[in-house]
C-alpha positions in Angstrom: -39.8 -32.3 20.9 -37.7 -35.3 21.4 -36.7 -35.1 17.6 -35.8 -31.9 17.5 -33.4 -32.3 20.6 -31.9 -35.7 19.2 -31.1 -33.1 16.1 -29.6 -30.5 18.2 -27.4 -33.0 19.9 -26.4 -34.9 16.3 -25.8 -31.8 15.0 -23.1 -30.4 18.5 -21.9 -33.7 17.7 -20.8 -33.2 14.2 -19.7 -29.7 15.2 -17.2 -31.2 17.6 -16.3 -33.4 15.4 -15.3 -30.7 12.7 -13.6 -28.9 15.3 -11.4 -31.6 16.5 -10.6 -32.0 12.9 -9.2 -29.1 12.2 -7.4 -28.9 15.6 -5.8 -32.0 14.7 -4.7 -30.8 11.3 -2.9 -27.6 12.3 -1.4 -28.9 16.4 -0.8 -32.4 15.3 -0.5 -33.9 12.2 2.2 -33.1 9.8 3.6 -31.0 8.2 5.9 -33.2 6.0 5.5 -33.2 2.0 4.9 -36.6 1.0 7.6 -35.9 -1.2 10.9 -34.5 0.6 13.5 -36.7 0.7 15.7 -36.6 3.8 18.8 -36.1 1.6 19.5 -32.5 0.8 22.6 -33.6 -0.5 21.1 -35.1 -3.6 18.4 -32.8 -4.4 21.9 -30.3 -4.4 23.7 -32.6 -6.7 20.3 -33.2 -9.1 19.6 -29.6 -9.5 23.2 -28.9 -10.8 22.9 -32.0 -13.6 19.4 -30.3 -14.2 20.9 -26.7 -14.5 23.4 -27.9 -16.9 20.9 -29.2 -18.8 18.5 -26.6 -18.7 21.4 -24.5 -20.6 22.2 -26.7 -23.4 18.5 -26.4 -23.9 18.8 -22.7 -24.1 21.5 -23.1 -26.2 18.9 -24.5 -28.7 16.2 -22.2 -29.2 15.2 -20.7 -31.9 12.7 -17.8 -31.9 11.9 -17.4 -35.6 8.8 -17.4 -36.3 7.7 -20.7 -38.2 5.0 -21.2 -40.8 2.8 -24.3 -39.5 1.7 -25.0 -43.5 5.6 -25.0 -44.4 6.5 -29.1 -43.9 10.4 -27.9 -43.6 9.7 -25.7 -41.0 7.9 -28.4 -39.0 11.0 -30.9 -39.4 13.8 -27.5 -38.1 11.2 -27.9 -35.2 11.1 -31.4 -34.4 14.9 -31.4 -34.6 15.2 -28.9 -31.9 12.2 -30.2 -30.6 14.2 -34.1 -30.4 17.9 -32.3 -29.2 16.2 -30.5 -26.7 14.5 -34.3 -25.2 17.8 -35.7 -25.9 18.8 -33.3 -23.0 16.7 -34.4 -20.5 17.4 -38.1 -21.1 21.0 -37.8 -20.7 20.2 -35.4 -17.6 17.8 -38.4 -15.8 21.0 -40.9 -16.9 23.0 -38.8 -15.1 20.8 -38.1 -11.5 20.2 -42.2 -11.9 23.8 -42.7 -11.2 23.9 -41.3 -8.0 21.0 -42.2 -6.0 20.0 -40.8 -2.6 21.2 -42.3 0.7 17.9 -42.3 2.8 15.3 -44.8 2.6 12.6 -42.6 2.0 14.6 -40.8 -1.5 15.4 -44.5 -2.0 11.7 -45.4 -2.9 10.7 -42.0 -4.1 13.7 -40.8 -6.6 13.0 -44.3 -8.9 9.3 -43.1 -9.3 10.4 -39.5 -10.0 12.2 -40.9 -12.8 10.2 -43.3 -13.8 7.0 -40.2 -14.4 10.2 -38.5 -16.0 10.8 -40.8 -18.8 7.3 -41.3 -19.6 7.1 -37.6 -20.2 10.3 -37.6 -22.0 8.2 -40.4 -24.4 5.4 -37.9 -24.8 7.7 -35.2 -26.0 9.2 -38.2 -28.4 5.5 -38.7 -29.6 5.0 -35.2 -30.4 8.4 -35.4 -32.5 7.1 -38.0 -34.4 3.9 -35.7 -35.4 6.3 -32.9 -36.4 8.4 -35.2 -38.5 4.4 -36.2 -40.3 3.3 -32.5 -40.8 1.1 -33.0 -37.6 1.1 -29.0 -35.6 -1.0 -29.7 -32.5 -0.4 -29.5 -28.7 2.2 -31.4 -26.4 0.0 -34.8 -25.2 1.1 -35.5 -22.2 -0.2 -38.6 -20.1 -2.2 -38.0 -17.3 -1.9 -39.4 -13.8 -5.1 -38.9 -11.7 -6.4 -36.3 -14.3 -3.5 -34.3 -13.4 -1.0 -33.8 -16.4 2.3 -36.0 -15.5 4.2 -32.8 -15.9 2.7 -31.1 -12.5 3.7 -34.4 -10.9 6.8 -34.3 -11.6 7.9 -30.8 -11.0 5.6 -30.7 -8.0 8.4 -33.6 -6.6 11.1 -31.2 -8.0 9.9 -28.0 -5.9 9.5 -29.7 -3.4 12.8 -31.1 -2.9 14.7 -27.8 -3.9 15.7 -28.8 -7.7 13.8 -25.9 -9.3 15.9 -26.7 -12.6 14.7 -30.2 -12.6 11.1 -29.1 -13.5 9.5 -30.1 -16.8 10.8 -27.4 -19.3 7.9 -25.8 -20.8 9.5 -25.4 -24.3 6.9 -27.3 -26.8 4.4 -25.3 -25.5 2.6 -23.3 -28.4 
């Protein structure tokens, strides 16, 4: 008897609990992204560098289809493959110039960057395979078993640069 009441109370106990939770998460905590910077300004100036990029990458495809067996066909690839990276370093030279002006972009933009490049050096990897006759998927590096690529377009959305997501053109 004295068991089974001991487990009714544990149990109102944990219920309360859970409810105070959740009353908690929806009234009072909030409801911030972890990462939105407090500079629209720069997420404005970002997403044109990124737009301009994003066009000279257009610029570059080329929709014929390849044979995977031909080695010449492989090396038209990596090229485009390299001019099209070459874009988005010269894009993250750019947005490094101009940094944001609140603390918070301060500390965030450098990592945002930082994931950047090493994507950029996975898309310079998978160059390098081309150039050896290697077809296979983009590797990218993961970060928490998440591919670095969600990361850092996750930051982009976020932050209203929706041409400074990773471009999805070495996908096969």
């Amino acid at each position: 008897m004295i068991k089974a009441r001991i487990g009714k109370l544990a149990l109102g106990v944990i219920c309360i609990c859970i409810a105070a939770m959740w009353v908690y998460a929806f009234i009072f905590a909030s409801k911030e992204s972890a990462n939105k910077i407090d500079d629209p300004l720069w997420g404005q100036r970002a997403n044109m560098v990124c737009e301009a990029a994003r066009t000279q990458r257009t610029k570059l495809q080329d929709l014929r289809k390849i044979d995977i067996k031909d080695p010449a066909a492989l090396l038209i690839r990596a090229d485009i493959a390299e001019k099209a990276t070459t874009t988005l370093t010269r894009m993250l030279d750019e947005i490094e110039k101009s940094p944001p002006t609140d603390a918070k972009g301060l500390a965030l933009v450098p990592l945002w960057i930082s994931d950047y490049r090493v994507y950029i050096a996975d898309r310079g990897a998978y160059v390098a395979n081309l150039r050896l006759g290697k077809i296979g998927k983009l590797n990218e590096t993961l970060v928490e078993g998440v591919p670095i690529s969600e990361k850092i377009s996750k930051f982009a959305r976020e932050n209203r640069m929706t041409s400074c997501q990773v471009p999805y053109d070495l996908v096969s």
